[in-house]
One Martini backbone bead per residue (centre of mass of N, CA, C, O) as a GRO file, in nm:
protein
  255
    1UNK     BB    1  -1.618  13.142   5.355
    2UNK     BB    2  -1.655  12.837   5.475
    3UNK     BB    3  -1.401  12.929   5.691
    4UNK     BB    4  -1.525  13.170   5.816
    5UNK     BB    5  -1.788  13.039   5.947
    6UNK     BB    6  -1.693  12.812   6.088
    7UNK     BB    7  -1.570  12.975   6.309
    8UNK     BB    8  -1.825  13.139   6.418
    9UNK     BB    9  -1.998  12.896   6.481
   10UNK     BB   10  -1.804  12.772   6.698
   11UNK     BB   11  -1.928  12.923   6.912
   12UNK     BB   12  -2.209  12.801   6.916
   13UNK     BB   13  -2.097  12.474   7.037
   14UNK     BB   14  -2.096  12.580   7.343
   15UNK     BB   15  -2.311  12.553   7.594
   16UNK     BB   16  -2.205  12.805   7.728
   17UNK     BB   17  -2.322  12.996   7.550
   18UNK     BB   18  -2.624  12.844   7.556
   19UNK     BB   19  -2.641  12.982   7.849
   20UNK     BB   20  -2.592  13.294   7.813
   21UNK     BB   21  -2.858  13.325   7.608
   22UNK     BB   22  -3.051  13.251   7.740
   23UNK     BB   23  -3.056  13.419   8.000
   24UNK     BB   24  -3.012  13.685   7.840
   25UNK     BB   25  -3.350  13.649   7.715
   26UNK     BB   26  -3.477  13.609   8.005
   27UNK     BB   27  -3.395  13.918   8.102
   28UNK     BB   28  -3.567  14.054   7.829
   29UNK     BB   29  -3.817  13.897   7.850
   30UNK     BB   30  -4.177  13.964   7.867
   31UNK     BB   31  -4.273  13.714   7.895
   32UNK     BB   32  -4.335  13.458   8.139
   33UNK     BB   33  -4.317  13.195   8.008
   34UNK     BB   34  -4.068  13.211   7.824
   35UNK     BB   35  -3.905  13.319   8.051
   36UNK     BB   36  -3.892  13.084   8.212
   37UNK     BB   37  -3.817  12.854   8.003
   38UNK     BB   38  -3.529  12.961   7.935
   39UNK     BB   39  -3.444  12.920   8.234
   40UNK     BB   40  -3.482  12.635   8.240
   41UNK     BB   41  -3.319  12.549   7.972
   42UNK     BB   42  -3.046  12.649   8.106
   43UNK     BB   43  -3.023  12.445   8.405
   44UNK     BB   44  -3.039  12.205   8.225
   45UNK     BB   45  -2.762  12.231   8.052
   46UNK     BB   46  -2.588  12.309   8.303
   47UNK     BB   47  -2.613  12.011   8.423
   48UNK     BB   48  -2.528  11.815   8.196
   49UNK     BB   49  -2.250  11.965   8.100
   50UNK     BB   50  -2.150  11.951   8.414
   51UNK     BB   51  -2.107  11.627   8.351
   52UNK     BB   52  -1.853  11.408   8.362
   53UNK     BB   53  -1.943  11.136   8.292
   54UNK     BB   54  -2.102  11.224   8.023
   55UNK     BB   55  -1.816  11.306   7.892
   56UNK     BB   56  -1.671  11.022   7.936
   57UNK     BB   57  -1.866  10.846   7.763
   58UNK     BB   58  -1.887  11.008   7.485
   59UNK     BB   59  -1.560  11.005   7.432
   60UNK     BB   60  -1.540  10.646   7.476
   61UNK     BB   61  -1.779  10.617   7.248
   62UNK     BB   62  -1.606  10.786   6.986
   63UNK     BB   63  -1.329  10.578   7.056
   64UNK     BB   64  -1.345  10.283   7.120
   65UNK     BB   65  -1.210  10.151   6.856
   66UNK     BB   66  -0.931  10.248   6.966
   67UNK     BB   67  -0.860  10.105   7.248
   68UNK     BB   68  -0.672   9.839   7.080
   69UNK     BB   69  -0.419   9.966   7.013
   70UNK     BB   70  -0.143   9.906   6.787
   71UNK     BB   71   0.101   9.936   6.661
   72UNK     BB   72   0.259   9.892   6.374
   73UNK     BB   73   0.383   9.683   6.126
   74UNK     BB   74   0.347   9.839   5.921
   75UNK     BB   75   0.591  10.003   5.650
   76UNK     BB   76   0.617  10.330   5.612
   77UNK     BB   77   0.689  10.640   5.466
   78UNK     BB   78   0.448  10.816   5.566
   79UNK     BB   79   0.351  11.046   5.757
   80UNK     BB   80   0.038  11.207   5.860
   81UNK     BB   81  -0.010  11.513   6.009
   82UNK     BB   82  -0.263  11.678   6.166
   83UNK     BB   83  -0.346  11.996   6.213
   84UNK     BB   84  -0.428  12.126   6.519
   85UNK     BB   85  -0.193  12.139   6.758
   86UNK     BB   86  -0.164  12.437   6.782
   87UNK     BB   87  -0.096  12.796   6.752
   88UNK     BB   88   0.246  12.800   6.770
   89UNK     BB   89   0.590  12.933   6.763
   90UNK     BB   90   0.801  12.997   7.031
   91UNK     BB   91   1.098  13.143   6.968
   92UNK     BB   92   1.174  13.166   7.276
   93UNK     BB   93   1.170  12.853   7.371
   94UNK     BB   94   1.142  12.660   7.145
   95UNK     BB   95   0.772  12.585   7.128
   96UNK     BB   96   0.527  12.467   7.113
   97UNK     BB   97   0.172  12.569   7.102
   98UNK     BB   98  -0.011  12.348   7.270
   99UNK     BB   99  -0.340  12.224   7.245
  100UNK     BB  100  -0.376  12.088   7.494
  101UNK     BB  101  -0.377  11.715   7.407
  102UNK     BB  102  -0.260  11.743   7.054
  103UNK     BB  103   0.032  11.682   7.073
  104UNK     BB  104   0.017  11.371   7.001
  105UNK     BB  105   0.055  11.378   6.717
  106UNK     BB  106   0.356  11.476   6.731
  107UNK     BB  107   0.466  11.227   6.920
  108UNK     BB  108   0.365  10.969   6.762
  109UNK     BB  109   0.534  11.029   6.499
  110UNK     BB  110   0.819  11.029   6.650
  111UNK     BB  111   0.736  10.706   6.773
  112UNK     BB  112   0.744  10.600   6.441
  113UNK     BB  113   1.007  10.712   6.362
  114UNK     BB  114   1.177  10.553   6.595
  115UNK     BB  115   1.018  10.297   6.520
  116UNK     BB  116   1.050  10.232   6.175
  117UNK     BB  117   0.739  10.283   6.036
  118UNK     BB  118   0.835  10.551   5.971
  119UNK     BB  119   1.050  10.824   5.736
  120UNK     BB  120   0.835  11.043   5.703
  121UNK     BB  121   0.697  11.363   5.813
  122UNK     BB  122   0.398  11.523   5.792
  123UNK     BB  123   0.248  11.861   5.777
  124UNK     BB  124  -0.072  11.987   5.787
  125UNK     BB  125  -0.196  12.260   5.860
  126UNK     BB  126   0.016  12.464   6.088
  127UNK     BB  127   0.096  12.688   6.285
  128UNK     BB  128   0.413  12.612   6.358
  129UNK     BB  129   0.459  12.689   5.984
  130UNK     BB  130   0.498  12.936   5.936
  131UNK     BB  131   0.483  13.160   5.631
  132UNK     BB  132   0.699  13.412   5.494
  133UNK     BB  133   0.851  13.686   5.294
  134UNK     BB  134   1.007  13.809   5.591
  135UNK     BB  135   1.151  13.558   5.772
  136UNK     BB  136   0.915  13.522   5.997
  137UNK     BB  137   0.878  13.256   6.035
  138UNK     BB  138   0.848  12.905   6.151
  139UNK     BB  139   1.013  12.672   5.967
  140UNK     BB  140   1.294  12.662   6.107
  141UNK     BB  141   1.249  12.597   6.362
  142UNK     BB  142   1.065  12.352   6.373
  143UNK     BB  143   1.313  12.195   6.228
  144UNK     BB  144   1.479  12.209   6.448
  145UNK     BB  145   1.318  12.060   6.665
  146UNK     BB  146   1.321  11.814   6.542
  147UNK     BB  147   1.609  11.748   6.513
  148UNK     BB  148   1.644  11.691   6.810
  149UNK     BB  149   1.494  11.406   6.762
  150UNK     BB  150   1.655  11.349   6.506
  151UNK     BB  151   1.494  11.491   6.247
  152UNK     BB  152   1.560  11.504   5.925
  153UNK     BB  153   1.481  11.718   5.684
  154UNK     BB  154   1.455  11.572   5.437
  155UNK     BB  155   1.219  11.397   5.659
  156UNK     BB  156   1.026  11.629   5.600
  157UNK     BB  157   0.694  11.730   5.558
  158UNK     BB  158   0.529  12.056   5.437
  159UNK     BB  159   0.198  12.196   5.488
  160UNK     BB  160   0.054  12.506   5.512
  161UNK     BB  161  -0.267  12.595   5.363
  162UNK     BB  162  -0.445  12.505   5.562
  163UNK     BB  163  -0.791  12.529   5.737
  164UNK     BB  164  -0.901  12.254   5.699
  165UNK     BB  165  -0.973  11.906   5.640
  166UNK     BB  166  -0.981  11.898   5.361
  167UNK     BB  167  -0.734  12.061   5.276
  168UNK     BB  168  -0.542  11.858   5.402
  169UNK     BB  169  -0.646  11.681   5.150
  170UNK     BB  170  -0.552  11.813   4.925
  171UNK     BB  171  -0.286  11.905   4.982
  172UNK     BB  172  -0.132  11.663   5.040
  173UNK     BB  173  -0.182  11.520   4.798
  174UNK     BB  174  -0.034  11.666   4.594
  175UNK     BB  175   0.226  11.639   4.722
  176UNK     BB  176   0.252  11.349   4.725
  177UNK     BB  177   0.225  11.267   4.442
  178UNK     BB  178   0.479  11.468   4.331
  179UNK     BB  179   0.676  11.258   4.474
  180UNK     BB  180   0.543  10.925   4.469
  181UNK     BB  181   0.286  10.867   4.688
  182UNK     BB  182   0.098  10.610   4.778
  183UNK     BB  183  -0.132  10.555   5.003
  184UNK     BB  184  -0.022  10.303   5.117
  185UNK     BB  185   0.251  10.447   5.231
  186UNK     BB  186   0.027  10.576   5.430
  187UNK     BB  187  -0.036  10.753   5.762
  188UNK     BB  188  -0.297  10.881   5.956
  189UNK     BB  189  -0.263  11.125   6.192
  190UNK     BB  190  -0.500  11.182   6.503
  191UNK     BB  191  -0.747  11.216   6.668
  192UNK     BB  192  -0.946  11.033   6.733
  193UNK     BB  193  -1.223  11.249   6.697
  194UNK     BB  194  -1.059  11.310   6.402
  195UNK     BB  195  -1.062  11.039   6.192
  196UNK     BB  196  -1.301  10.982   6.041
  197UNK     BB  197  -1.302  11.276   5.895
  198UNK     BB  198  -1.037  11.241   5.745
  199UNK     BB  199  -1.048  11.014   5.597
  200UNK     BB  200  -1.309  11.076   5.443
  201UNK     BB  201  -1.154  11.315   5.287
  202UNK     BB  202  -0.945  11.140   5.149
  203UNK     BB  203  -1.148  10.944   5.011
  204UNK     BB  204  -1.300  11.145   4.827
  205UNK     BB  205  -0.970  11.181   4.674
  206UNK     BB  206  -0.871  10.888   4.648
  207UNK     BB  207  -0.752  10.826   4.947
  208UNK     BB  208  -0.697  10.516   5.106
  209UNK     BB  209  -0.672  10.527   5.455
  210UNK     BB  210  -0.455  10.487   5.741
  211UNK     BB  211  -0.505  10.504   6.091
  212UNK     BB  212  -0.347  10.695   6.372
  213UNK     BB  213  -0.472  10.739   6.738
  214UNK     BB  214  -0.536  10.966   6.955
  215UNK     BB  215  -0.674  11.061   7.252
  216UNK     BB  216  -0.761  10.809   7.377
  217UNK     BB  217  -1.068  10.707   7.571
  218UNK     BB  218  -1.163  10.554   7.842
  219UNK     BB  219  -1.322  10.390   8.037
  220UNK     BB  220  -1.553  10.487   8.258
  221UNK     BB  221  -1.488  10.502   8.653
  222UNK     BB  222  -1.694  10.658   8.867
  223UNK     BB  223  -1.794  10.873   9.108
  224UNK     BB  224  -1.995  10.982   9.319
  225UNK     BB  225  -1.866  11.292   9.305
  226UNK     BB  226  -1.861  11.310   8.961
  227UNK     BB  227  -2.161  11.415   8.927
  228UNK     BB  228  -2.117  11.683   8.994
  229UNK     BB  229  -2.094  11.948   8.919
  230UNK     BB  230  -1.838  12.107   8.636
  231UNK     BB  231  -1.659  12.351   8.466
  232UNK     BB  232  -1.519  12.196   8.232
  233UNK     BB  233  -1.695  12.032   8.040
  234UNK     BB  234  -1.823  12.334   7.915
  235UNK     BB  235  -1.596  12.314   7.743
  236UNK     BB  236  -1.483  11.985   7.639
  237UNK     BB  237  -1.729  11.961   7.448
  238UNK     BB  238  -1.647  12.090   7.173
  239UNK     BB  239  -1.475  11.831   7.044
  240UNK     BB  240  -1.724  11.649   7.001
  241UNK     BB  241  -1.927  11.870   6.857
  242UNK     BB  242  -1.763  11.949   6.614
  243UNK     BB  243  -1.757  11.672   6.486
  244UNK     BB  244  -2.025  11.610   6.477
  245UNK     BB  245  -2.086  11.840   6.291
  246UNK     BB  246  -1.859  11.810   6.054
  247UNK     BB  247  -1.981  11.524   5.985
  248UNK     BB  248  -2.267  11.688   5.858
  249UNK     BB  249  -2.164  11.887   5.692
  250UNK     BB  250  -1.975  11.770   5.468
  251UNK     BB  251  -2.201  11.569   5.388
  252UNK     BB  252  -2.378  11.827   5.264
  253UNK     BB  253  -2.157  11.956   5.104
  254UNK     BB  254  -1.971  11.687   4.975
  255UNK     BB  255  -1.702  11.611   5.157
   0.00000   0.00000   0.00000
């Protein structure tokens, strides 16, 4: 049930919903001052989120703590990466399909197994690995692109059933336990505005994990006609606002 609103109410999360609820209120309501009032407080989100620059203030802010990372020196047995970085693997081109600039998680694990800071790469509750019964899943292609990077199947571990962040700490740890890995050998990798709510997940769990960022936004130096209303941001921000509720919700529920 949990995992059911959360997926309805992000909608409800993108700035766009709310100026489209706004409009569509302000043309149905007939009180003229509400009608009025509604506009206006549309045109004014419609304003501030359409607004590139502070949408890069906010992403810079929120991830700057990661701003001077560099490559790990201590040495991992697992790499434990986020799943929601793809929609699907796409049997036909035989490539997974990246989620906007999420893939950076699976490539950032395979620069680490590459340059042998981690042994072994697990992924967990991604679309990329879905698994079925009628041997339609995608768990053995997933493997083969792997594979294509050099990395050997039996350094693979897949977590298939995870479907929000807690779920993710829960179903790897159980896994990793049963395997026989400890906190200290692994480390949690993710786009950086979802770094800090995976950690905090796992932590409840009794797993203090180190992390490792990516996706992190550098410091914006905006020019003056990066001011101008822009259309994509006003999609954009839901990736921080998503995050911004769900260490809200998790901390409310107890997660």
């Amino acid at each position: 049930m949990f995992f059911v609103i959360s997926k309805i109410l992000k909608i409800f999360l993108l700035p766009l919903t709310w100026i489209v609820i706004l409009f569509v209120l302000s043309y149905f309501i007939k009180n003229k001052k509400w009608r009025r009032g509604l506009f206006i407080s549309a045109i004014c989100i419609l304003i501030v989120f359409s607004d590139k620059p502070l949408l890069q203030w906010a992403q810079y802010m929120t991830t700057r703590q990661y701003s001077h990372q560099k490559l790990p020196k201590k040495h991992y047995e697992v790499a434990i990466v986020m799943g929601g970085f793809s929609d699907n693997f796409d049997t036909a081109t035989m490539q997974p399909n990246f989620i906007e600039d999420r893939g950076e998680r699976l490539w950032e694990a395979i620069r680490l197994y590459e340059s042998g800071v981690t042994e072994k790469i697990m992924i967990t509750g991604d679309a990329t690995i879905s698994k079925s019964h009628d041997s339609k899943g995608t768990e053995k292609y997933f493997k083969t692109y792997l594979s294509d990077f050099g990395i050997h199947n039996d350094n693979i571990i897949l977590e298939y059933y995870a479907r929000n962040t807690r779920e993710n700490a829960t179903y790897s740890i159980a896994i990793l336990d049963s395997l026989g890995y400890t906190p200290e050998q692994c480390l949690l990798i993710t786009s950086a505005t979802h770094l800090k709510r995976s950690l905090a997940c796992f932590e409840a769990e009794g797993w203090t994990l180190e992390g490792y960022a990516t996706n992190i936004y550098p410091k914006p130096h905006p020019k003056a006609y990066n001011f101008l209303p822009q259309w994509k941001p006003l999609t954009d921000w839901k990736e921080l606002i998503n995050e911004w509720v769900g260490i809200l919700v998790y901390k409310t529920v107890g997660y």
